[in-house]
C-alpha positions as a Markdown table, in Angstrom:
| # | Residue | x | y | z |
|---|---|---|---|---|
| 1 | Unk | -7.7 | -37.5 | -12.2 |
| 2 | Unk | -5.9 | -36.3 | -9.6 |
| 3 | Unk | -5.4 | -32.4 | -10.1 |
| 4 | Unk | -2.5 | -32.1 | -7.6 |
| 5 | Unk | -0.4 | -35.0 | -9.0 |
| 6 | Unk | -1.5 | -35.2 | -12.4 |
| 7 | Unk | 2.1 | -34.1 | -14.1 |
| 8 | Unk | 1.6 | -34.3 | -18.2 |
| 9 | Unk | 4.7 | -33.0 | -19.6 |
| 10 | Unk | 4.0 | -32.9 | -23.2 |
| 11 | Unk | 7.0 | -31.4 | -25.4 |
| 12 | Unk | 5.2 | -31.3 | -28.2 |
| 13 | Unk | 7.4 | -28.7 | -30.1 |
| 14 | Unk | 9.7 | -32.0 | -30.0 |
| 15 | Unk | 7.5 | -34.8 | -30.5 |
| 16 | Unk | 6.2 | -35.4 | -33.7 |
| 17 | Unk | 2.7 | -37.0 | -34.2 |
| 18 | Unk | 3.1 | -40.7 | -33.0 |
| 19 | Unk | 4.8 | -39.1 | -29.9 |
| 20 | Unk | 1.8 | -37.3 | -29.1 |
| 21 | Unk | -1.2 | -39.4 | -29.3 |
| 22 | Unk | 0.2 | -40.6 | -25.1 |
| 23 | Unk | -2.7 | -41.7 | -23.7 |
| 24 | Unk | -6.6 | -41.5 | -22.8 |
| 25 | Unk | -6.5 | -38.5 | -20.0 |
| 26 | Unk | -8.2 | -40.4 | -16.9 |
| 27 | Unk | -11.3 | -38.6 | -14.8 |
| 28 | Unk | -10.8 | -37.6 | -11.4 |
| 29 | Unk | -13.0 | -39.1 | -9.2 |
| 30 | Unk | -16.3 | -37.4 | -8.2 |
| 31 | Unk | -19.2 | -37.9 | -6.0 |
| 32 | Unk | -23.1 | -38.9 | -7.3 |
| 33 | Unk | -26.0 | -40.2 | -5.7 |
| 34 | Unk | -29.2 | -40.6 | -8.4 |
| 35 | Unk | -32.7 | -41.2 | -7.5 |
| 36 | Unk | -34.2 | -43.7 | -10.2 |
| 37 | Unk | -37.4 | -41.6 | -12.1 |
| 38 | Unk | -40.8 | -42.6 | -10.2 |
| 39 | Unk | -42.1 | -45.4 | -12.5 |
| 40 | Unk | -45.1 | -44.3 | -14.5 |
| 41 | Unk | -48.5 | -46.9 | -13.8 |
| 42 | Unk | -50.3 | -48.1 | -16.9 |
| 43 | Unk | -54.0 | -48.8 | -16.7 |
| 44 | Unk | -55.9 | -51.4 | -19.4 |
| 45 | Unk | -59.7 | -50.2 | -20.1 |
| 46 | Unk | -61.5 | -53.2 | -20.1 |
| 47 | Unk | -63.7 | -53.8 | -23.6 |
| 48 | Unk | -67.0 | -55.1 | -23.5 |
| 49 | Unk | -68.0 | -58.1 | -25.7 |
| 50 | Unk | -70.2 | -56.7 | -28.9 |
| 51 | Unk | -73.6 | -59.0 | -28.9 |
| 52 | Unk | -73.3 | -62.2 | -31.2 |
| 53 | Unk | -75.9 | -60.5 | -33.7 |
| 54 | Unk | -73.6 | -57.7 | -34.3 |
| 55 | Unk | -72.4 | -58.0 | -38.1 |
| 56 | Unk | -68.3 | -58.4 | -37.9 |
| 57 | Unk | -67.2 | -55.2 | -39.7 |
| 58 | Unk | -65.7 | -55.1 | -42.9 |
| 59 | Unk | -61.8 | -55.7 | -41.8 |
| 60 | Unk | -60.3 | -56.1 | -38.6 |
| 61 | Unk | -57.7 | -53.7 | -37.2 |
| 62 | Unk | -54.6 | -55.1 | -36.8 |
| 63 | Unk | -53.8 | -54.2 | -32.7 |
| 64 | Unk | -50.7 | -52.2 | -32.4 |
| 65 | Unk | -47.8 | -52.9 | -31.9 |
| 66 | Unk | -46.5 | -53.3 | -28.8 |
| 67 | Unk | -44.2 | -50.3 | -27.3 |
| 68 | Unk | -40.6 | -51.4 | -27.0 |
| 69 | Unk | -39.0 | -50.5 | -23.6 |
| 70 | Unk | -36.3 | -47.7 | -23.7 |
| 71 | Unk | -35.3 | -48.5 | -20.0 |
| 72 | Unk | -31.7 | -49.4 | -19.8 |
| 73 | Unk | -30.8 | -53.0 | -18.6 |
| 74 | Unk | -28.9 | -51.0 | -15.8 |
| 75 | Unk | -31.9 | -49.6 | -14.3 |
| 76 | Unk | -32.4 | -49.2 | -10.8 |
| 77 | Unk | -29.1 | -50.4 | -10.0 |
| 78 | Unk | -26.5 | -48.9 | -7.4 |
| 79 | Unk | -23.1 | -47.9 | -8.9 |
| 80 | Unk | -19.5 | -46.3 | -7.1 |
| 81 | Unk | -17.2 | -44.7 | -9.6 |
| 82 | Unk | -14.1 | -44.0 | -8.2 |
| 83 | Unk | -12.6 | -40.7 | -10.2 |
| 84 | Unk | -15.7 | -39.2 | -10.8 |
| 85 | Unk | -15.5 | -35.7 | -11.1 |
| 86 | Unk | -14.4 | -35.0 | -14.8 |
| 87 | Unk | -13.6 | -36.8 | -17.7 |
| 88 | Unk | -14.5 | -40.2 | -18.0 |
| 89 | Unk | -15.9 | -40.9 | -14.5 |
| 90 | Unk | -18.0 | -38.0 | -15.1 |
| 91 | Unk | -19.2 | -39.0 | -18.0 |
| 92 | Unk | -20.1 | -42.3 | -16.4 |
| 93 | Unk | -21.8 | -40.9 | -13.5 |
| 94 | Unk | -24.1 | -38.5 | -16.4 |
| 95 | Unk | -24.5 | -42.1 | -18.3 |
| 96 | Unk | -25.7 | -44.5 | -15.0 |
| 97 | Unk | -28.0 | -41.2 | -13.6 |
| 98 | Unk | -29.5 | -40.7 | -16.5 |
| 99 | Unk | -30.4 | -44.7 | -16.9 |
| 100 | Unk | -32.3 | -44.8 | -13.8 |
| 101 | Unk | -29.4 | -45.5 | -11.5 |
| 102 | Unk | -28.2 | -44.5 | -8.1 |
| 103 | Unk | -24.5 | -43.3 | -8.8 |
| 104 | Unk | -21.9 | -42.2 | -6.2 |
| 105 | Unk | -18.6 | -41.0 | -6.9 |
| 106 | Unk | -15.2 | -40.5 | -5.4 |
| 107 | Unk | -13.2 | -37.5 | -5.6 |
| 108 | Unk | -9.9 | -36.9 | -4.5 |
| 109 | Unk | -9.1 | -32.9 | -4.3 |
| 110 | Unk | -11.4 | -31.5 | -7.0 |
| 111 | Unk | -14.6 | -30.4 | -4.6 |
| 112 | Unk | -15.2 | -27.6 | -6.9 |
| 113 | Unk | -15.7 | -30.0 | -9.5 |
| 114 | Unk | -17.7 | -32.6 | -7.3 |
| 115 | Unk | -19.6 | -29.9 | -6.3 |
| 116 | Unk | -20.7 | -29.0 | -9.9 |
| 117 | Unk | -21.7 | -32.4 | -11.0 |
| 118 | Unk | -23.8 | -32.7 | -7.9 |
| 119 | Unk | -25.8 | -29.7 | -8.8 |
| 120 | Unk | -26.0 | -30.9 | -12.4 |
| 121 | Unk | -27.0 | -34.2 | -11.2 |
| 122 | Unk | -29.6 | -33.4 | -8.1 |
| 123 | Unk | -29.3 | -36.6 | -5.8 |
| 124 | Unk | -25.3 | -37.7 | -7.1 |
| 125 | Unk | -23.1 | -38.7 | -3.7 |
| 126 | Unk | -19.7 | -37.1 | -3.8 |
| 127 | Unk | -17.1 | -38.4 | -1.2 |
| 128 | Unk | -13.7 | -37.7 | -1.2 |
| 129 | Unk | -11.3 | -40.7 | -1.3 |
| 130 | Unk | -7.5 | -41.2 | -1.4 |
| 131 | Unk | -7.5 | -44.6 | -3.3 |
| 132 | Unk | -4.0 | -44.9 | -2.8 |
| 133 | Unk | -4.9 | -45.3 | 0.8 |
| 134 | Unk | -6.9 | -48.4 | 2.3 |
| 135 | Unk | -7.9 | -46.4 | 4.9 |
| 136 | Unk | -9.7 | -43.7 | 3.2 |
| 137 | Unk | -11.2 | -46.1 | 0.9 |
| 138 | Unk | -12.4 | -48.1 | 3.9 |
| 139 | Unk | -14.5 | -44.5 | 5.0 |
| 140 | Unk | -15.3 | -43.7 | 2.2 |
| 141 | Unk | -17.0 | -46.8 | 1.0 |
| 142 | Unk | -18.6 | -47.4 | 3.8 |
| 143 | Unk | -20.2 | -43.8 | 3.6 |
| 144 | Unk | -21.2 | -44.7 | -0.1 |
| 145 | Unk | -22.5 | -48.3 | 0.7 |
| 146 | Unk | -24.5 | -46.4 | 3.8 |
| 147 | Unk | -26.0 | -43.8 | 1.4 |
| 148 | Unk | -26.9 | -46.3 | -1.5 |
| 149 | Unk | -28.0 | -49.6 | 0.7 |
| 150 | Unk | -25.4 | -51.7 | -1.6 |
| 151 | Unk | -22.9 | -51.5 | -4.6 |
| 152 | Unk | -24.2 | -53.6 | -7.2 |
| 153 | Unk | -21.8 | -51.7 | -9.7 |
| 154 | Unk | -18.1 | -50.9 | -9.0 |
| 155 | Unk | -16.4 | -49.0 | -11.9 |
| 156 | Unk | -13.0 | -48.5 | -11.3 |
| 157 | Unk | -11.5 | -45.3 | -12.4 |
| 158 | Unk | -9.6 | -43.3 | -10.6 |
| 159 | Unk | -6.1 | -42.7 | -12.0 |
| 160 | Unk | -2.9 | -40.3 | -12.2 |
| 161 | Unk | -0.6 | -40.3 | -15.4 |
| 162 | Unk | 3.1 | -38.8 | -15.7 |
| 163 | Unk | 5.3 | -38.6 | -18.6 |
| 164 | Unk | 8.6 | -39.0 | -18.2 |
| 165 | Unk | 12.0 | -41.1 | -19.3 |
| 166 | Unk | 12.2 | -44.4 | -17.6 |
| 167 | Unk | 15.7 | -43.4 | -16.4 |
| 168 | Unk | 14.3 | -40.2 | -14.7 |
| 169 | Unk | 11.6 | -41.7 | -12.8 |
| 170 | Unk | 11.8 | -41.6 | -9.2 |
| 171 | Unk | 11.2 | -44.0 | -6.3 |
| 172 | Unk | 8.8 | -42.5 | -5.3 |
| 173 | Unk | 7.2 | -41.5 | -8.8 |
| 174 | Unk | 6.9 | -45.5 | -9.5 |
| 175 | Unk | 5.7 | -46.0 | -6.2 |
| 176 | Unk | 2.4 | -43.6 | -6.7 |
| 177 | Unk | 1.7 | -44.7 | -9.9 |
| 178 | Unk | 1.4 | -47.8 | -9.0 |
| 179 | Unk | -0.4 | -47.2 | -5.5 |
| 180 | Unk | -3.2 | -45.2 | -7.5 |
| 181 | Unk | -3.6 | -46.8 | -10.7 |
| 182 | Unk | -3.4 | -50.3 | -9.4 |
| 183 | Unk | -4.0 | -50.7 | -5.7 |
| 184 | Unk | -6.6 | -48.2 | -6.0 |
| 185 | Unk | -8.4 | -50.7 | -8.0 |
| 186 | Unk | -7.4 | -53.4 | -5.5 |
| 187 | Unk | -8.6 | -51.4 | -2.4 |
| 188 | Unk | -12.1 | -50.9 | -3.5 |
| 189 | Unk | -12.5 | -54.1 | -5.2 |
| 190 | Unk | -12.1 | -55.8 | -2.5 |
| 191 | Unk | -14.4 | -53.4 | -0.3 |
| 192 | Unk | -16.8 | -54.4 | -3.0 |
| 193 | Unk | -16.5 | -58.3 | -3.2 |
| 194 | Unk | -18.2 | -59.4 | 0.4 |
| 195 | Unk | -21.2 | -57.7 | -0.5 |
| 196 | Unk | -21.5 | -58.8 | -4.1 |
| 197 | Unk | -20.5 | -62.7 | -3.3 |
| 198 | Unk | -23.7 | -62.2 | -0.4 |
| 199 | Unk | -26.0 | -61.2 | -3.2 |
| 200 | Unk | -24.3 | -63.9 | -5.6 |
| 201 | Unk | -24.7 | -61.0 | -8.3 |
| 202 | Unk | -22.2 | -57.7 | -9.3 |
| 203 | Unk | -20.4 | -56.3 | -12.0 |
| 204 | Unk | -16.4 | -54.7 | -12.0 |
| 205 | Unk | -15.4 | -52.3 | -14.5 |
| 206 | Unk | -12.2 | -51.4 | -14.5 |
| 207 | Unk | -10.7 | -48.6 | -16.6 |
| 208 | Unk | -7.1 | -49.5 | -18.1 |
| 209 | Unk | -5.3 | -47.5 | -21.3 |
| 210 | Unk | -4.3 | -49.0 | -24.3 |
| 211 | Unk | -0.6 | -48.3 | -23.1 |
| 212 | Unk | -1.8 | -51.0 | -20.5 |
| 213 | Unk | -2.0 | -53.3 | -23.6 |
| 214 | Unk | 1.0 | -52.1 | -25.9 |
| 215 | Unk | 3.4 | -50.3 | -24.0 |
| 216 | Unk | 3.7 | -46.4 | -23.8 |
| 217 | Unk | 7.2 | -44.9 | -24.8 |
| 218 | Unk | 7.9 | -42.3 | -22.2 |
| 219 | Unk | 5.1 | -43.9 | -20.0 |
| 220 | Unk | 6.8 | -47.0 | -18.6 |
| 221 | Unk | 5.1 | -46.4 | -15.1 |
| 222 | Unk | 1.7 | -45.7 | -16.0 |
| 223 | Unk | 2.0 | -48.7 | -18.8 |
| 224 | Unk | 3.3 | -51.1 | -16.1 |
| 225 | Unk | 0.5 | -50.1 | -14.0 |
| 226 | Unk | -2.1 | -50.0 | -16.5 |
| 227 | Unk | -1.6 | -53.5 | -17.7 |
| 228 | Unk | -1.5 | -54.9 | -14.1 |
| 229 | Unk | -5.1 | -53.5 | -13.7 |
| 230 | Unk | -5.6 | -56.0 | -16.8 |
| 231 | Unk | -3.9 | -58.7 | -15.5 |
| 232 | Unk | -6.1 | -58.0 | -12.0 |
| 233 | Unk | -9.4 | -58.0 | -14.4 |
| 234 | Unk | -8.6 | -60.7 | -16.1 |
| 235 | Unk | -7.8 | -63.4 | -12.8 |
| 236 | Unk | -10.7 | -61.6 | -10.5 |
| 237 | Unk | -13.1 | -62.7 | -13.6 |
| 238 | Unk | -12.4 | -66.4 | -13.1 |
| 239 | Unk | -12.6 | -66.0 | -9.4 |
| 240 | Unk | -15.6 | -64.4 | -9.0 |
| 241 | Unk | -17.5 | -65.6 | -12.2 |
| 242 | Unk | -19.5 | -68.7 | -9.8 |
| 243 | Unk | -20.6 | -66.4 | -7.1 |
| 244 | Unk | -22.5 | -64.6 | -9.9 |
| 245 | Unk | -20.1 | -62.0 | -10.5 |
| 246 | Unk | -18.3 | -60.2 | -13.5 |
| 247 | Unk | -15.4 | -58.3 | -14.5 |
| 248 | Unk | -14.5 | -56.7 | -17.4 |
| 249 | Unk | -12.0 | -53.7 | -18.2 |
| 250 | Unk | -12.4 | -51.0 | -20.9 |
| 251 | Unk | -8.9 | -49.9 | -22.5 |
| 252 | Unk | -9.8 | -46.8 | -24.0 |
| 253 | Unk | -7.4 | -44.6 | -26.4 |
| 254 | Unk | -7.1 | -41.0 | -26.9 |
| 255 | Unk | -10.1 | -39.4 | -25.1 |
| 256 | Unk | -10.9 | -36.2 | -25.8 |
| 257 | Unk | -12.0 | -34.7 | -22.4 |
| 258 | Unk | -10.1 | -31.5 | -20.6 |
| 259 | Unk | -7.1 | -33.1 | -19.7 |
| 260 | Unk | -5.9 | -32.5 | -23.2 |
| 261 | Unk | -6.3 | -29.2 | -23.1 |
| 262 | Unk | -2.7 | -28.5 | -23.9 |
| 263 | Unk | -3.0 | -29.7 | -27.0 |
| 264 | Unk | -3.6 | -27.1 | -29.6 |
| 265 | Unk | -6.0 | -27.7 | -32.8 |
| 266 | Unk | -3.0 | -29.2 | -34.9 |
| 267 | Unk | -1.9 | -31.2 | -32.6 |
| 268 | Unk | -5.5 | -32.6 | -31.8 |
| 269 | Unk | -5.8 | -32.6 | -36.0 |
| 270 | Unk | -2.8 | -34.6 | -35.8 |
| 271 | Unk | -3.8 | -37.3 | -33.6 |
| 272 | Unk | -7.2 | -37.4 | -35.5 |
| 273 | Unk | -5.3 | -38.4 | -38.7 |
| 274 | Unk | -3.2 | -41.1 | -37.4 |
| 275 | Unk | -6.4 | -42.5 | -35.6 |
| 276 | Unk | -7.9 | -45.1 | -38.1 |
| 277 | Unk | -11.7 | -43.4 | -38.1 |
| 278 | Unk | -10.4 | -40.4 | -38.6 |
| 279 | Unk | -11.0 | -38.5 | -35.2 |
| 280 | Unk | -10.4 | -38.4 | -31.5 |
| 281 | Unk | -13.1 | -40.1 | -29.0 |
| 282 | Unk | -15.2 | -38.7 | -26.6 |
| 283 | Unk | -15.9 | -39.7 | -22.9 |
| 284 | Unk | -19.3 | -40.4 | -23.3 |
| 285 | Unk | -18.4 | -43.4 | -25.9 |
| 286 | Unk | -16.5 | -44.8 | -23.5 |
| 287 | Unk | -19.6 | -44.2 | -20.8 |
| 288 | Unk | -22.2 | -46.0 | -23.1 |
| 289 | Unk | -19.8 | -49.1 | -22.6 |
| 290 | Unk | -19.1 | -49.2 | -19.4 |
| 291 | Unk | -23.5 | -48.8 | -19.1 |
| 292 | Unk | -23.8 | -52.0 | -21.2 |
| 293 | Unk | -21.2 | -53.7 | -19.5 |
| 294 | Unk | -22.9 | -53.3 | -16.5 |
| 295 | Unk | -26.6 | -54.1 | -17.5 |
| 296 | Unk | -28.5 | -58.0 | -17.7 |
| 297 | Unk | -27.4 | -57.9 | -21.4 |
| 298 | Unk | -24.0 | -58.2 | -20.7 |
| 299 | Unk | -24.3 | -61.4 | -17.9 |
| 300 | Unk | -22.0 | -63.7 | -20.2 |
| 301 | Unk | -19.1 | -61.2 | -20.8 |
| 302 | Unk | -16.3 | -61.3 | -18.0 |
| 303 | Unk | -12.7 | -61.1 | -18.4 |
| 304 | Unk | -12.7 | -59.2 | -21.8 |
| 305 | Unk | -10.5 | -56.2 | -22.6 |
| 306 | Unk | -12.4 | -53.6 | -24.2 |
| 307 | Unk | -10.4 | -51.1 | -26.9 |
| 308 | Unk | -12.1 | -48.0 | -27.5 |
| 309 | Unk | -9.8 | -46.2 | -29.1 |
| 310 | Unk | -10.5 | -45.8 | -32.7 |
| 311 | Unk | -8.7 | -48.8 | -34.8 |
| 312 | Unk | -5.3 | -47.3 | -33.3 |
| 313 | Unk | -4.8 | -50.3 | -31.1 |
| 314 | Unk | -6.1 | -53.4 | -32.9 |
């Protein structure tokens, strides 16, 4: 997220339970560039024939059984995550690294935190990028698409959240919601398409909230611009889907990652009860999906909304 405008005002002395489980707290975005692992060469011995008079022996060994490959389908790809540096889009960047990919992140004013995930991930690119602004996008993919030789993976991510009465929002509050959460998503999709429609071949995420589906009280801003990021997923899928390209959006729920750190146990407890499985989620769930979604095993999925949230949003 974005640590300068990231404004949660939780009363939560005030709200009782259903008031509190808001939203899944967004990443900020950070930078990653990942060298995929040197692949390892396997040699055959060749067997020599036994002579025809050798007697067969008393039972054959069955031949073993063939190693199954643990590589992900993701492998050796390229991937941009926009709000990268925590959360979520950290998470992601730990997920595509450690599958073999080459990851590069955005990052808006966190460098301390860019700069932590780089040395955790040796080889992660971390730019910083406004996404409200086409401008910056423009540099900073172009930096990213130097570094990596292509995007074959756009995830989508970067975000801000406010709470706050519809009647209290400002102008200018609406305005950067919308300019971040949504024509963020615009910005680098579209710095994203020309190369991907070349290749015939690419996958969008995009990372919406399940206020984006149902409506957040309190949240009329981010919801509004949440669910246009679905509508955008949902229309750029049928667009793009002949020149080989798919997009798909993951709408996850209350996240667990350091943006709720506000929250005390109860109130965490809380949430966990009223969530149908009994607990909050993590950011590496919603990772793991966003990895799939962007691997060969996921070719015929585009356009889908993806709910990780726990049962809360069904």
């Amino acid at each position: 997220m974005y640590n300068d405008e990231f404004e949660l005002t939780f009363d939560l002395a005030d709200a009782g339970p259903k008031n509190e489980q808001r939203r899944p707290t967004l990443p900020e975005p950070e930078e990653a560039a990942v060298a995929a692992p040197p692949v390892q060469e396997t040699r055959e011995t060749p067997v020599s024939a036994a002579p025809e008079n050798t007697p067969a022996p008393e039972r054959e060994l069955e031949p073993a059984a063939e190693p199954q490959s643990t590589a992900p389908a993701a492998k050796g790809r390229t991937v941009l995550i926009s709000g990268g540096d925590r959360g979520i889009g950290a998470a992601a960047a730990r997920a595509f690294y450690a599958a073999g990919c080459r990851v590069a992140v955005f990052y808006h004013t966190n460098a301390e935190a860019a700069a932590a995930l780089q040395k955790e991930l040796p080889g992660v690119l971390a730019i910083q990028c406004d996404v409200a602004s086409r401008a910056s996008c423009e540099l900073a993919f172009r930096a990213a698409e130097q570094a990596l030789g292509r995007v074959d993976v756009l995830v989508s991510n970067a975000g801000i959240a406010q709470q706050k009465l519809f009647t209290d929002i400002t102008p200018e509050e609406w305005q950067r919601m919308l300019d971040v959460n949504l024509t963020g998503a615009f910005n680098l999709c579209q710095l994203a398409l020309p190369g991907m429609i070349r290749r015939k071949a690419g996958r969008i995420l995009t990372v919406s909230s399940m206020w984006g589906q149902t409506g957040g009280s309190c949240e009329v801003h981010y919801s509004a611009a949440k669910a246009g990021l679905i509508g955008l997923t949902k229309a750029l899928a049928k667009e793009e889907g002949p020149s080989g390209i798919t997009v798909n959006c993951v709408a996850p729920g209350v996240i667990d990652t350091d943006m709720m750190a506000s929250f005390t146990a109860e109130d965490k407890a809380a949430l966990a009860e009223e969530t149908p499985v009994g607990r909050l989620g993590t950011a590496e769930e919603v990772a793991k999906l966003l990895l799939y979604l962007a691997g060969e095993d996921a070719g015929y999925i585009t356009g889908q909304v993806f709910g990780v949230n726990g049962g809360l949003v069904i």
